[in-house]
C-alpha positions in Angstrom: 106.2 97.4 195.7 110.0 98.6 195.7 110.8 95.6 197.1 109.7 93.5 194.5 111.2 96.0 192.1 115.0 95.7 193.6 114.1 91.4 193.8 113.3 92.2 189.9 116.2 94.1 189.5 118.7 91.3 191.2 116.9 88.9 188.9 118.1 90.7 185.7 121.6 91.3 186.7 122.4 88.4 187.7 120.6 86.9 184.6 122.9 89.5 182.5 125.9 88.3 184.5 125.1 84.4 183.9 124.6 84.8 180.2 127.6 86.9 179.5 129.3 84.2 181.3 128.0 81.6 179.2 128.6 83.6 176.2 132.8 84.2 177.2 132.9 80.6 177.8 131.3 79.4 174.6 133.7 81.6 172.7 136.4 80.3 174.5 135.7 76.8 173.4 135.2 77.1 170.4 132.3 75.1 169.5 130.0 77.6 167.8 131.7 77.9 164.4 129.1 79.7 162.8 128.1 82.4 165.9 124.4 81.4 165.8 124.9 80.6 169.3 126.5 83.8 170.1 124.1 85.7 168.4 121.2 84.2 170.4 122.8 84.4 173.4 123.8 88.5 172.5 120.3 88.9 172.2 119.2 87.3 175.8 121.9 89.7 177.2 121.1 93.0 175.6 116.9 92.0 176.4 118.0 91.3 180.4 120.0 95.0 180.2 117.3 96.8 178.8 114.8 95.2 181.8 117.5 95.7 184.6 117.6 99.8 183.4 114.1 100.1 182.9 113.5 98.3 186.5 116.3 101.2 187.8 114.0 103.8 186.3 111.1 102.6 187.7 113.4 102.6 191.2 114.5 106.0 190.7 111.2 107.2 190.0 109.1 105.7 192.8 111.8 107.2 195.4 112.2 110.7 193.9 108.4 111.1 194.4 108.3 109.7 198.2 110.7 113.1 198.4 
């Protein structure tokens, strides 16, 4: 079970990581004069945070109780 938790928790940083790439570059160019884009892709990142903590939490908590 943990494992497939810290495989879920890879998964969502490096997801995070990827997007926010994405994101930096896209700015960079300058394509996306109206921030549509960026919004969208603001959105994907904060989602892919918010399951990389909550998979942390559920790490934490599954090895404070093998204590």
């Amino acid at each position: 079970m943990t494992i497939l938790l810290y495989i879920l928790l890879a998964a969502a940083a490096l997801t995070t990581l990827y997007i926010l790439i994405k994101g930096v570059v896209g700015m960079a160019q300058g394509k996306d004069l109206t921030g549509m884009r960026s919004q969208q892709l603001m959105r994907q990142r904060v989602m892919f945070q918010a399951i990389a903590i909550i998979v942390a939490i559920l790490i934490l908590l599954l090895a404070s109780g093998r204590s």
